[in-house]
C-alpha positions, 0 to 999 in steps of 0.5 A: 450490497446492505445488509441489516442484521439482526440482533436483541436489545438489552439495554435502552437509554438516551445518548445526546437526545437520542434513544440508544440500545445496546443491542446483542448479536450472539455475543458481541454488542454494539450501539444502534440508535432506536429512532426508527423504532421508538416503541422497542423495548429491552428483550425484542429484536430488531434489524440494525443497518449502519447503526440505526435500527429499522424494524422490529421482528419476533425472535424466531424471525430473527434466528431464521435470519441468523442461520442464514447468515452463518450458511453464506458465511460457512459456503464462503469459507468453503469455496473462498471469497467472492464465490457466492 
């Protein structure tokens, strides 16, 4: 199974040719790469699948997703592992 997920970029800048975000997801950063994207802008949100993102979204689209995520996480830890 894949799984993009989405978080906010807030700092764009060029690494080895490449344009490169360092991009937010509540509170932990990481690195993606905005090939994909070339027209994002620092504050948008994006969809970041192995560190590539591969689409833009609005904020709210992307706080929907958010909370869906945490609500597979939280029935995972509730009936353990492997059950959703």
């Amino acid at each position: 199974m894949c799984l993009g997920v989405p978080g906010k970029i807030v700092e764009i800048y060029e690494k080895n040719g490449l344009k490169m975000a360092k991009v937010d997801f509540g509170g932990i950063f990481r690195e993606a790469c905005l090939d994909y994207v070339p027209q994002a802008q620092v504050g948008e949100y994006c969809v970041i699948h192995v560190g590539f993102a591969i689409s833009l979204l609005s904020e709210a689209e992307a706080k929907e997703t958010l909370d869906l995520l945490r609500q597979i996480s939280n029935v995972e830890e509730e009936l353990g592992p492997g059950t959703t």
